[in-house]
N, CA and C atoms as an extended XYZ file, in Angstrom:
273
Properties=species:S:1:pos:R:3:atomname:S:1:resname:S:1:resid:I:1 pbc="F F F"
N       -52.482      -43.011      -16.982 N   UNK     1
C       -52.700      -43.975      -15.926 CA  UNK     1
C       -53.504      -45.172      -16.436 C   UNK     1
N       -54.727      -44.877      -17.292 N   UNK     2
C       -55.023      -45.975      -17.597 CA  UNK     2
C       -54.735      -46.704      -18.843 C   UNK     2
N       -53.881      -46.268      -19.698 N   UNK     3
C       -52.711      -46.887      -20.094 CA  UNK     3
C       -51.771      -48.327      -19.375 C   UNK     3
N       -50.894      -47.438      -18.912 N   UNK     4
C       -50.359      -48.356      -17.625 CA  UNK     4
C       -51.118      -49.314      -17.218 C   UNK     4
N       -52.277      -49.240      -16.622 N   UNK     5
C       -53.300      -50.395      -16.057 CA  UNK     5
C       -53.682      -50.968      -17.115 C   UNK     5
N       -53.690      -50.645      -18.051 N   UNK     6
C       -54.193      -51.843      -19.123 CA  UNK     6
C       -53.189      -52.308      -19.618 C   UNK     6
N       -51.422      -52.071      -19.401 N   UNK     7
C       -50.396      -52.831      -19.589 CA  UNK     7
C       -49.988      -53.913      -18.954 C   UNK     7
N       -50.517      -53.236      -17.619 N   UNK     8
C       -50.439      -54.191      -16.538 CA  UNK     8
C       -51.017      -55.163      -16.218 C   UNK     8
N       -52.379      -55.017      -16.220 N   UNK     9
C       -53.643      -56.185      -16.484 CA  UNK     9
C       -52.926      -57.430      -17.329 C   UNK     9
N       -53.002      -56.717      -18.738 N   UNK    10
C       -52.195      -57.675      -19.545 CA  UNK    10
C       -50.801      -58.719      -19.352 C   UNK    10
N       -50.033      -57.818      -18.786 N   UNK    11
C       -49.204      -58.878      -18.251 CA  UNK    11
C       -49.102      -59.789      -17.557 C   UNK    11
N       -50.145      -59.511      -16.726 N   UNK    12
C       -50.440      -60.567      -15.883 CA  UNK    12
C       -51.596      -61.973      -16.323 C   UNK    12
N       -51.664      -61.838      -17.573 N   UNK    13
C       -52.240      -62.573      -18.374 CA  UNK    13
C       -51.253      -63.605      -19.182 C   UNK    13
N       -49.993      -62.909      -19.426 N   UNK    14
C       -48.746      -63.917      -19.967 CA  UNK    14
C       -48.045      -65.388      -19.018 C   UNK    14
N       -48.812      -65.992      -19.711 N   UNK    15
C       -48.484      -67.576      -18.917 CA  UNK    15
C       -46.720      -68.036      -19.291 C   UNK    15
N       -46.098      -67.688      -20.359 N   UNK    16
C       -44.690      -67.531      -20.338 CA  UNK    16
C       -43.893      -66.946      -18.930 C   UNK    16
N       -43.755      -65.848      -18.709 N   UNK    17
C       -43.546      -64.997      -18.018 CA  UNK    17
C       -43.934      -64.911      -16.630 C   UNK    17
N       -45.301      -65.575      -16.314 N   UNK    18
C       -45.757      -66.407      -15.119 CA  UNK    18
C       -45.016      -67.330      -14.710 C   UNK    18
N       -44.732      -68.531      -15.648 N   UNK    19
C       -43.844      -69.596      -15.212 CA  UNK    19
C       -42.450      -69.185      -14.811 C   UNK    19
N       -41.829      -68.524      -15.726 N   UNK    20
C       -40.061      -67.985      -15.426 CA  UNK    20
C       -40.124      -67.264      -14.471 C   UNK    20
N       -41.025      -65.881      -13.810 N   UNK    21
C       -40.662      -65.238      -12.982 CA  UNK    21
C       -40.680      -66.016      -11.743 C   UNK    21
N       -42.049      -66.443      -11.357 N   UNK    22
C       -42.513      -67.093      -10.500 CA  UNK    22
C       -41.494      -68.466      -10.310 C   UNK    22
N       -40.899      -69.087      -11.110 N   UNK    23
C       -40.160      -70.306      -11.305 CA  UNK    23
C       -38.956      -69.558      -10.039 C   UNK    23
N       -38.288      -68.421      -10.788 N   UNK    24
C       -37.065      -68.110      -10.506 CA  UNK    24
C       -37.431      -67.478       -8.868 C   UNK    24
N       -38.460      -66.908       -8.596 N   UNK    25
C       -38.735      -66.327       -7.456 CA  UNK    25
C       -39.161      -67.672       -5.996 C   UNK    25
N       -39.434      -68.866       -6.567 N   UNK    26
C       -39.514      -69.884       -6.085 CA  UNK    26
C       -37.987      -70.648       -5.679 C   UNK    26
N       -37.256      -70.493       -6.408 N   UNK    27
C       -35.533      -70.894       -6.230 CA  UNK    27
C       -35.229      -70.090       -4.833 C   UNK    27
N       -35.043      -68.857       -5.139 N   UNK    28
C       -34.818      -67.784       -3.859 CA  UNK    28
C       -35.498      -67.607       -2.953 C   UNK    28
N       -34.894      -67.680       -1.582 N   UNK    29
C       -35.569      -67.873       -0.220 CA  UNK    29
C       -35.777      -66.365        0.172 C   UNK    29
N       -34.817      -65.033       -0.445 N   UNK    30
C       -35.259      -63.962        0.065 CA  UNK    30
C       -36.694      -63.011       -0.598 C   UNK    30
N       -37.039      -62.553       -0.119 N   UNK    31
C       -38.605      -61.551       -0.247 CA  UNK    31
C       -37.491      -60.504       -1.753 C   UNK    31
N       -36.788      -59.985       -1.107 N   UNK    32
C       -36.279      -58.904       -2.192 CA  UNK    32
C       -35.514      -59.522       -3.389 C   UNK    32
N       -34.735      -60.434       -3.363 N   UNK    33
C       -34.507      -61.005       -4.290 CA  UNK    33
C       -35.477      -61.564       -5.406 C   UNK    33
N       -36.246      -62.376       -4.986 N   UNK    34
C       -37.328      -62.950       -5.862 CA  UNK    34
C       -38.056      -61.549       -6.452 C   UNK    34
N       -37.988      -60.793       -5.733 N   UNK    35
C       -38.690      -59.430       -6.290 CA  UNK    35
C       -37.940      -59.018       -8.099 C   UNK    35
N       -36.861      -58.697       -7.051 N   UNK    36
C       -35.595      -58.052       -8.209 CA  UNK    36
C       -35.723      -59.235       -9.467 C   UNK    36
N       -35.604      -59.880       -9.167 N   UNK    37
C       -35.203      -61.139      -10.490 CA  UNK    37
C       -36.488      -61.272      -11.333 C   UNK    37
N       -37.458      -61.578      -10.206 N   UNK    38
C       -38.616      -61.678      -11.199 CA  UNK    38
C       -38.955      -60.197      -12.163 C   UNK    38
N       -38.780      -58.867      -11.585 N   UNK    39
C       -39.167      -57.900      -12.546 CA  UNK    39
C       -37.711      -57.868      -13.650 C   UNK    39
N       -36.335      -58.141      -13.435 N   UNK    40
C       -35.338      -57.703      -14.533 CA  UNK    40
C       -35.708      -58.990      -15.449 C   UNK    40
N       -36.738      -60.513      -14.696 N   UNK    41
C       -36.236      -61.543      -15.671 CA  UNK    41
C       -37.765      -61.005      -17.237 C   UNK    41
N       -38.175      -60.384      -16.829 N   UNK    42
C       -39.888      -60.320      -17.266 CA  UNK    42
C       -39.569      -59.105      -18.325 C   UNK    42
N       -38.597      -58.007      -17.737 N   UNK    43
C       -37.786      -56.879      -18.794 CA  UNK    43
C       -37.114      -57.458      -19.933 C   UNK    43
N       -36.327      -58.609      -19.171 N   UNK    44
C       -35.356      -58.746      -20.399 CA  UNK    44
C       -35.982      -59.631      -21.265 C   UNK    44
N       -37.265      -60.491      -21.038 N   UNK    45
C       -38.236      -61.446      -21.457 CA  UNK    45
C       -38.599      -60.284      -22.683 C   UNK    45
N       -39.286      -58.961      -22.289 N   UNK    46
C       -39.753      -58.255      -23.372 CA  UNK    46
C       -38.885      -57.812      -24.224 C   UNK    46
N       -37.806      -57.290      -23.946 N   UNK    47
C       -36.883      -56.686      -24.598 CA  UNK    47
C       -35.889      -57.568      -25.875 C   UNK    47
N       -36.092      -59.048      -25.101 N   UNK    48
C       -35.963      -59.897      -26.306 CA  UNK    48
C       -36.771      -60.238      -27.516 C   UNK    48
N       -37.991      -59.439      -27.145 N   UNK    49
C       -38.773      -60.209      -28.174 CA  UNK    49
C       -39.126      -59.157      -29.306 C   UNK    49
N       -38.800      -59.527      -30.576 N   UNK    50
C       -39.007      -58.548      -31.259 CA  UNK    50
C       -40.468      -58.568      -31.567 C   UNK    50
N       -40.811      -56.741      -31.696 N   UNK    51
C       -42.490      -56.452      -32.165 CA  UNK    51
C       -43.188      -55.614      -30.941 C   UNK    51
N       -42.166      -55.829      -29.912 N   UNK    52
C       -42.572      -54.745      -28.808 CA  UNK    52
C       -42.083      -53.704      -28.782 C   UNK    52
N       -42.642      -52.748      -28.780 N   UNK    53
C       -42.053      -51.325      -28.584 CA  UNK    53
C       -41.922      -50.900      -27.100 C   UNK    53
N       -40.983      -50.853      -26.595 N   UNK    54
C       -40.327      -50.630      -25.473 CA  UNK    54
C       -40.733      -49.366      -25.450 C   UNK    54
N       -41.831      -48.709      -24.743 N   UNK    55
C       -41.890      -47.207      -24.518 CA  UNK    55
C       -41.690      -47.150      -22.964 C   UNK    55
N       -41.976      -46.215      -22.188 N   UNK    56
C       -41.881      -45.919      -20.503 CA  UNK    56
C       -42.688      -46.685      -19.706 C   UNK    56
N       -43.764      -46.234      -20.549 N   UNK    57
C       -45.117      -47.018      -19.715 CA  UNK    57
C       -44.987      -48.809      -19.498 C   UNK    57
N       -44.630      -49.294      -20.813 N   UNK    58
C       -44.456      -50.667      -20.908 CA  UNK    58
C       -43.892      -51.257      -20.229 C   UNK    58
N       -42.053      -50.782      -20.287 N   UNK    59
C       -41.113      -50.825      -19.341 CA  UNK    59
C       -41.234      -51.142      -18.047 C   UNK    59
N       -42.085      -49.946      -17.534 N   UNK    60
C       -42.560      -49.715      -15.815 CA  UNK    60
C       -43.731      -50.717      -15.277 C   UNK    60
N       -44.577      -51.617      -16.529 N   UNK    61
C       -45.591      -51.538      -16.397 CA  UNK    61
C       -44.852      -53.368      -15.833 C   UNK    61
N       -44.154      -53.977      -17.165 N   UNK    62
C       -43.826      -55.134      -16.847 CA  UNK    62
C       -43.056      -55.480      -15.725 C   UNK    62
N       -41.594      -53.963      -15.548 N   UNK    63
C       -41.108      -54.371      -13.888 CA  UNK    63
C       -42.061      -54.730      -12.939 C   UNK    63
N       -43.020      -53.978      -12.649 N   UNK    64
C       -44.069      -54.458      -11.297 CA  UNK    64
C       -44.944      -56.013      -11.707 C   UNK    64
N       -45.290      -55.965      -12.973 N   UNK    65
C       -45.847      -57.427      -13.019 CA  UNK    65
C       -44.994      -58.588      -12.584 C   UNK    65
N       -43.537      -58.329      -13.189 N   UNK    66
C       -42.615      -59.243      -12.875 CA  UNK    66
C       -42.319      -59.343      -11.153 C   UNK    66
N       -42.485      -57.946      -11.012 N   UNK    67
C       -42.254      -58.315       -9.059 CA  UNK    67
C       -43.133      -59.212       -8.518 C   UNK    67
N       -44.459      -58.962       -8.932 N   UNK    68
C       -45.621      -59.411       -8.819 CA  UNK    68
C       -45.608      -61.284       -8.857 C   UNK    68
N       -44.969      -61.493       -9.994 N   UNK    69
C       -45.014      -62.942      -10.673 CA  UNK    69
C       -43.623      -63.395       -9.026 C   UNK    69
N       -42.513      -62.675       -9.036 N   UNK    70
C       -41.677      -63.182       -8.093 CA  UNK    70
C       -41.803      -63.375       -7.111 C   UNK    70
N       -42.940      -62.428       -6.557 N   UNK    71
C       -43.447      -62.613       -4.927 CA  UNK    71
C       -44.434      -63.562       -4.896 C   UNK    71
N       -45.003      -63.905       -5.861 N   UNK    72
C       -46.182      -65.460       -6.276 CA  UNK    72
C       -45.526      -66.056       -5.656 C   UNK    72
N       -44.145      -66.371       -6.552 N   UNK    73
C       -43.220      -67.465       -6.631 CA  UNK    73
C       -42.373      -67.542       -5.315 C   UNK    73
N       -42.312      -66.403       -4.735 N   UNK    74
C       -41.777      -66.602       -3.106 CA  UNK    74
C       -43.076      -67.047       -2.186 C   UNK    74
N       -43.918      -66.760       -2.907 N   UNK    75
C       -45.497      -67.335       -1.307 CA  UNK    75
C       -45.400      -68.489       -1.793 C   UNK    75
N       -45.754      -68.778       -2.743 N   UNK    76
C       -45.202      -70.556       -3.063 CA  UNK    76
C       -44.641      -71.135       -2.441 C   UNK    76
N       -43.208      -70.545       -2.584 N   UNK    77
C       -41.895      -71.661       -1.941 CA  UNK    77
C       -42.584      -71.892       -0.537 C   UNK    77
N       -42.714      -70.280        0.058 N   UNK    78
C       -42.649      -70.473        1.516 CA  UNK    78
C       -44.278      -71.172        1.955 C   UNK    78
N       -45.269      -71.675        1.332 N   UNK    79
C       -46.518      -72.382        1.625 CA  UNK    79
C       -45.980      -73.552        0.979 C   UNK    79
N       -45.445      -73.954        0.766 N   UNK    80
C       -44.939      -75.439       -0.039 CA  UNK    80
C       -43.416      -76.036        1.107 C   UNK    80
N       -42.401      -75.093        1.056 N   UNK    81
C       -41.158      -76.101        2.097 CA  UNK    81
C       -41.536      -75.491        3.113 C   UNK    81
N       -41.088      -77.014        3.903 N   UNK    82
C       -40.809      -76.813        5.534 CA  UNK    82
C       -40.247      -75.690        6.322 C   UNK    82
N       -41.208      -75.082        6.862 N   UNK    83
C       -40.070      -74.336        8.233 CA  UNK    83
C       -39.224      -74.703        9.230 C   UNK    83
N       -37.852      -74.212        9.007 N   UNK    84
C       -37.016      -75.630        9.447 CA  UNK    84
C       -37.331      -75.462       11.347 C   UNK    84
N       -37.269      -76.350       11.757 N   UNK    85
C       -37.889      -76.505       13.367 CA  UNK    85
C       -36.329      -75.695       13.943 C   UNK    85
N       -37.056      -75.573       15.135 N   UNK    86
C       -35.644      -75.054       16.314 CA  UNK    86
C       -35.436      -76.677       17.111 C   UNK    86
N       -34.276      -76.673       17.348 N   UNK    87
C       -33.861      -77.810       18.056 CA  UNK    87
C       -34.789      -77.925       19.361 C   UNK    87
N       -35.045      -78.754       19.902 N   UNK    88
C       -35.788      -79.280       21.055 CA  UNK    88
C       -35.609      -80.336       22.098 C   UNK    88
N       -34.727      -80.045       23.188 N   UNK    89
C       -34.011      -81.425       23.563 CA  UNK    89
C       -35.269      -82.113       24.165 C   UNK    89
N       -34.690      -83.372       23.947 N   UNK    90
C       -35.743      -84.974       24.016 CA  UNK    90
C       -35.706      -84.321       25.677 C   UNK    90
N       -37.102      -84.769       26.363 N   UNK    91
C       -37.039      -85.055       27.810 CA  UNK    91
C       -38.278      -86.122       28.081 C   UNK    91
C-alpha cells in the first residue's frame, strides 16, 4: 500500500502528463469520459517511455492519477465555459 501511494504521489508531480490528461479531459464535456481518457492517455504516456518498468502497482497507480488529471481538466472546462441559459421569453 505504501508503495502504491508513493507511486501515486509521484505522479501527480509529472507536469507532462498534467498538461495532456487534463488538456484532453478539458475537450470533453462528459464526467466519465474525461475520466477514461485521461487515465488510458497517462498509461499509454508510461508505456511509451522506455526505462519504466511496468509492474501492477505502477500500472494501477498511474490509471487513477490520470483519472485524477481528467477530472481537473473537466472542473476546468466546466468553471471556465458558459452554462448555456434556458430560453426566456422577452415580456
Amino acid at each position: 500500500m505504501i508503495a502504491f501511494l508513493a507511486h501515486y504521489l509521484a505522479s501527480l508531480l509529472d507536469p507532462i502528463a498534467l498538461v495532456l490528461c487534463a488538456g484532453l479531459g478539458f475537450l470533453l464535456r462528459s464526467l466519465w469520459k474525461s475520466t477514461a481518457v485521461g487515465a488510458l492517455a497517462y498509461v499509454a504516456l508510461v508505456l511509451l517511455m522506455p526505462g519504466i518498468h511496468a509492474t501492477t502497482i505502477v500500472i494501477i497507480s498511474k490509471l487513477i492519477a490520470g483519472a485524477t488529471f481528467g477530472l481537473i481538466g473537466w472542473a476546468m472546462a466546466r468553471w471556465i465555459r458558459p452554462t448555456p441559459k434556458a430560453d426566456t421569453p422577452d415580456t
